[in-house]
C-alpha positions as CSV (number, residue, x, y, z in Angstrom):
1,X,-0.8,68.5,11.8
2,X,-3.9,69.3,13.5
3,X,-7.5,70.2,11.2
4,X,-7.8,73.4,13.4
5,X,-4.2,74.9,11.8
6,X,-5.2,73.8,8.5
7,X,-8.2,75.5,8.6
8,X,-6.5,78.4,9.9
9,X,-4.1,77.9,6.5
10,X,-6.6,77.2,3.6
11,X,-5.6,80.0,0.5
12,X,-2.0,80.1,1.8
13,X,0.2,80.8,-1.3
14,X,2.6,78.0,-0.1
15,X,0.2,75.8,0.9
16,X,-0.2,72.1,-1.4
17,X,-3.2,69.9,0.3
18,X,-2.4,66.0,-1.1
19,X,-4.3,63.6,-1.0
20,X,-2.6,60.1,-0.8
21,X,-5.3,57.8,-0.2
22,X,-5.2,54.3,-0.3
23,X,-7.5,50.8,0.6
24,X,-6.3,48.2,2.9
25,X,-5.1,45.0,0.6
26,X,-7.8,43.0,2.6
27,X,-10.8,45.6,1.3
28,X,-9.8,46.6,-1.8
29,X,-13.5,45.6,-3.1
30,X,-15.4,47.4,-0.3
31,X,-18.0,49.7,-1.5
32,X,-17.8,53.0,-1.5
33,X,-18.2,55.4,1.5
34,X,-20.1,58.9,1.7
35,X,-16.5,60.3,2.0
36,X,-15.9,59.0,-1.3
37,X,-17.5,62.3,-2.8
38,X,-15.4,65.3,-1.9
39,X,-12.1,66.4,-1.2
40,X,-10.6,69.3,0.5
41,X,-10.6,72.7,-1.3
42,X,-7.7,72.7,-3.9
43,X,-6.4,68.9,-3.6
44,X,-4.0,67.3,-5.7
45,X,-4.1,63.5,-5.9
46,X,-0.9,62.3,-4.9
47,X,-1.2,58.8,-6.3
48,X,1.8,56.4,-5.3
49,X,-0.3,53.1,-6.3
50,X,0.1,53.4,-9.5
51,X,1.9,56.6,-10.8
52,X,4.6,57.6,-8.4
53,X,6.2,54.3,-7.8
54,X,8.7,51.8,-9.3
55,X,7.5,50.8,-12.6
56,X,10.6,48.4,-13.3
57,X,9.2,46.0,-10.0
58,X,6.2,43.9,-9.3
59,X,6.2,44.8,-5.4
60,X,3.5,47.2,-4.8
61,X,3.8,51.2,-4.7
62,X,7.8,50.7,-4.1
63,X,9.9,53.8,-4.2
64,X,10.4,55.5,-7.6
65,X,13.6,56.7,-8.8
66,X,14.6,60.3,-8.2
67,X,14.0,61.5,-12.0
68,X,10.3,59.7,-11.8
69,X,9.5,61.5,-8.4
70,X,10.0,64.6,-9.1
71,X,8.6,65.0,-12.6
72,X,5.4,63.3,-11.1
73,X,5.5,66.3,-8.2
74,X,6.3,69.5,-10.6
75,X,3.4,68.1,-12.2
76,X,1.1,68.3,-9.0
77,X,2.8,71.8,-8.5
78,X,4.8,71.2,-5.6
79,X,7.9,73.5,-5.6
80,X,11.0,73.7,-3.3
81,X,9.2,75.9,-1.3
82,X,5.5,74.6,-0.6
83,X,4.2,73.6,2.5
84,X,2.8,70.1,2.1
85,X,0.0,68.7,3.8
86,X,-1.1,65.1,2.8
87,X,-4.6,63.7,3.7
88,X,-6.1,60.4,3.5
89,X,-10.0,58.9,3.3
90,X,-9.4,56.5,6.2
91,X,-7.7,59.0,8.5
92,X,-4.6,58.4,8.9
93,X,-4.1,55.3,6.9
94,X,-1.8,55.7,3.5
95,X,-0.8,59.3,4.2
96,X,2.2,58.6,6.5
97,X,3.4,56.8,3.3
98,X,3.8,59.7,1.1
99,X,4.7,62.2,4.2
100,X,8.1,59.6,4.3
101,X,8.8,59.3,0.7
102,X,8.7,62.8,0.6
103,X,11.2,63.0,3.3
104,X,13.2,60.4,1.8
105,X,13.1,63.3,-1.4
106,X,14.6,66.0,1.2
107,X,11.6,67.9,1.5
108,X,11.1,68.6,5.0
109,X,8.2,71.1,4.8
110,X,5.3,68.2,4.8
111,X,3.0,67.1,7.5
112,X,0.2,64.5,7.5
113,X,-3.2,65.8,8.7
114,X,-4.3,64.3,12.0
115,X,-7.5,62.2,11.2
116,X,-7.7,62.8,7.9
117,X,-10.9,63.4,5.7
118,X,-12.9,62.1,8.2
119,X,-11.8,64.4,10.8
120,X,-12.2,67.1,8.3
121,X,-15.6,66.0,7.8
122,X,-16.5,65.5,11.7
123,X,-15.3,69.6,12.6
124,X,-18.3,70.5,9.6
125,X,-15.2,72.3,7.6
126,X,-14.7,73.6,4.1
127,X,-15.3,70.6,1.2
128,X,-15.9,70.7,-2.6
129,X,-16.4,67.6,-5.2
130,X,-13.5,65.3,-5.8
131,X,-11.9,67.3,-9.1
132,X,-8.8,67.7,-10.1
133,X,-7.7,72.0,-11.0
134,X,-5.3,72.6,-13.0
135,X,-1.9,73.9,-11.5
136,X,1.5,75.4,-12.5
137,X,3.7,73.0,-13.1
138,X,6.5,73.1,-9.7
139,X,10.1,73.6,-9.5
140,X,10.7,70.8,-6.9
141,X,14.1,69.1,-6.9
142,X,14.6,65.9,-5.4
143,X,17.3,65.6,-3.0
144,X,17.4,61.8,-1.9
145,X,18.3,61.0,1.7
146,X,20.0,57.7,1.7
147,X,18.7,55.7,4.5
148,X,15.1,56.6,5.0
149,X,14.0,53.2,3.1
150,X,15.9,50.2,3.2
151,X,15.9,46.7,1.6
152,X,15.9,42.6,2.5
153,X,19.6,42.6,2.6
154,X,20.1,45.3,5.1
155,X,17.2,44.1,7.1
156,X,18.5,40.7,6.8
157,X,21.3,41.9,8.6
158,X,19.6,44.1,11.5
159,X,17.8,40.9,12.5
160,X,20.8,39.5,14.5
161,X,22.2,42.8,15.1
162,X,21.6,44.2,18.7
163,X,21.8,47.6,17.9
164,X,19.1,47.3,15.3
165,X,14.8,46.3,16.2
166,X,12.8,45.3,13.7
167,X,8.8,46.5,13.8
168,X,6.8,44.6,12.1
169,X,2.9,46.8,12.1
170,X,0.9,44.0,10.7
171,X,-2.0,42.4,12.7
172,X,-1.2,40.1,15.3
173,X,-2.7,37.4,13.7
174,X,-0.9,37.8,10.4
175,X,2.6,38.0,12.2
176,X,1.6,34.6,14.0
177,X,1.0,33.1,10.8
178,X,-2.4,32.4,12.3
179,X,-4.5,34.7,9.4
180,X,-3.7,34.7,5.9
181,X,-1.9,37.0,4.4
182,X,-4.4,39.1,1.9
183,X,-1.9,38.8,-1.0
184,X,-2.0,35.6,-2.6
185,X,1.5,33.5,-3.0
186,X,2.7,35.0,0.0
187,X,4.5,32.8,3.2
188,X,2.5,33.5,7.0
189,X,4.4,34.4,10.0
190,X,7.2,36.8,10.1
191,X,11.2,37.4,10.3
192,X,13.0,36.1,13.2
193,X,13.8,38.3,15.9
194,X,11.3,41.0,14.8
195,X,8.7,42.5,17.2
196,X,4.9,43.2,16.2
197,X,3.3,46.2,16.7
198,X,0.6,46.6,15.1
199,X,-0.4,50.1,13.4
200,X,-3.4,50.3,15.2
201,X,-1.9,50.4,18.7
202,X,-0.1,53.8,17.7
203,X,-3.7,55.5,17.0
204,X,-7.5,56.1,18.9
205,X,-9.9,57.1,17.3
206,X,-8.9,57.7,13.8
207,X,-5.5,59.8,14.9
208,X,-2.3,59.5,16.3
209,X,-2.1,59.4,20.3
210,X,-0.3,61.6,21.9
211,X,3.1,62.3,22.4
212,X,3.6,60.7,26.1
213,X,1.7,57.7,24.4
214,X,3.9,57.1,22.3
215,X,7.1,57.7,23.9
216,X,5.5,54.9,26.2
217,X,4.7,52.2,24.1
218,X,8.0,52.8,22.1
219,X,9.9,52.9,25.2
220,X,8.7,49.6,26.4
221,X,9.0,47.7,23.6
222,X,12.7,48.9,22.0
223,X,15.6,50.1,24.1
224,X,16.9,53.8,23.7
225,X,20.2,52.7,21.5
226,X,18.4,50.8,19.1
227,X,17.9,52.0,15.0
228,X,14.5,51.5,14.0
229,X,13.2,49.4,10.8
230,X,9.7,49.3,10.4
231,X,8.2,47.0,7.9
232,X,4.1,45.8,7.3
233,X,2.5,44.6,3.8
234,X,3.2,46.4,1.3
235,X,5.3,49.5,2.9
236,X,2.6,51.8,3.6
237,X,1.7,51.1,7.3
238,X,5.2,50.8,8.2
239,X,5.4,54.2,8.0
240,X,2.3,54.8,10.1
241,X,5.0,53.1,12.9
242,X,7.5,55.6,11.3
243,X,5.4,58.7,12.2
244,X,4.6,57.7,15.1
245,X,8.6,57.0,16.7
246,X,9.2,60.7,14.7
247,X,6.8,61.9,16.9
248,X,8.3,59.9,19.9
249,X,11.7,61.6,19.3
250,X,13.4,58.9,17.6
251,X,15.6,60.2,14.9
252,X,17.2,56.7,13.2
253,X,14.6,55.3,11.3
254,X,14.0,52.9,8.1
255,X,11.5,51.8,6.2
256,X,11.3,48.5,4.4
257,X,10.3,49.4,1.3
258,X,9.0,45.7,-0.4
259,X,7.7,44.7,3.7
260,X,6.1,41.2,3.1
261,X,5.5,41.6,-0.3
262,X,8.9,40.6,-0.7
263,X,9.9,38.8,2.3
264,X,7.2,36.4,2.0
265,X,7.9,35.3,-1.4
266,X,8.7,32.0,-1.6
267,X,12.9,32.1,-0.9
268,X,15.5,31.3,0.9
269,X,14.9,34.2,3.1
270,X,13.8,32.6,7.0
271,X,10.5,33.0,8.1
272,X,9.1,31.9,11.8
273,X,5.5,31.2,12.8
């Protein structure tokens, strides 16, 4: 979604602006920024670190159930009809995140905005102080899509399968098993048979590239039968990966919900360097 439609959109009755923001693992104590201070007009915080996820795990911002999800959204005033946008501080970072667990929810009518706050900030458009209004609650119904996230078992299983590719968006380094990983207790390196491709390589300059891009890099590095799984950290840039093939064309497409965090636990599950 581009900042020039949203503009256009701003005071639309069907129109919920989320804000899904998230830190990379590795700066999670980083100081704050001068973006740090507003928000776009009328946001909602749509917080799946610590509110709309799995309670019952460990494993960072995993799925919620169906029940949790949508009592959290009503709450934000989403309703079967809105027209979600979802933003991020870092660009486009942690928004793809929510953009697929809504999807994986059934709600098709959601977008993430092309370079984020920062492209907001950059075209000199409309801001107010970070604040939370109070809303209606919404009438949003969950209606799960089996498929959209997947777990170890199923991945395990894609890894020898030909008609599956594994995508793996973390850093190079990290993949190699030559950086540490920024969660302690966790294994280096990564599954056998997966590909890297690191988040970064899908964006310039803050946003997505474009379409043609995309459908290049994808192109050369899975064939056109293959079923996508994309897996990272913690679940979140995976789904930067996930946006991006979407935007490609690609249509089968997973996301690992517990990625590394729960891959490279200590296990029995195999890990190459």
């Amino acid at each position: 979604m581009s900042i020039g439609w949203l503009a256009d959109q701003l005071g639309h009755s069907k129109l919920v602006l989320l804000d899904a923001s998230l830190k990379p693992a590795a700066a999670a104590n980083a100081g704050p920024s001068t973006a740090d201070t507003v928000q776009l007009p009328g946001t909602r915080l749509f917080d799946f670190d610590k509110r709309i996820r799995d309670q019952t795990t460990p494993l960072p911002h995993m799925m919620p159930s169906p029940e949790l999800f949508e009592r959290e959204v009503r709450a934000l005033g989403v309703r079967r009809d809105s027209v979600i946008v979802i933003y991020d501080r870092m660009g486009v970072y942690a928004s793809p995140r929510a953009w697929w667990m809504f999807k994986a929810m059934g709600h098709e009518q959601v977008a993430v905005l092309d370079g984020g706050l920062p492209a907001w900030l950059e075209a000199q458009l409309p801001c107010e102080p970070i604040g939370a209004r109070p809303v209606e609650p919404g009438d949003f119904i969950a209606r799960p899509r089996p498929g959209l996230f997947c777990d170890a078992e199923h991945v395990m299983a894609a890894l020898s399968d030909t008609r599956y590719a594994v995508l793996d968006a973390r850093s190079e380094g990290r993949f190699l098993g030559r950086e540490p990983e920024p969660r302690p207790g966790l294994r280096s390196g990564h599954m056998p048979h997966a590909l890297n491709l690191p988040f970064g390589t899908v964006q310039a300059n803050g946003r997505m590239r474009a379409v043609e891009e995309l459908s290049a890099l994808f192109s050369s590095t899975v064939e056109p039968h293959q079923k996508l799984i994309f897996s990272c950290g913690s679940g979140v840039t995976a789904c930067i990966l996930a946006l991006a093939a979407e935007l490609a064309g690609y249509q089968e497409l997973a996301v690992y919900d517990g990625s590394w965090s729960e891959w490279g636990l200590p296990s029995s599950r195999p890990v190459r360097r």
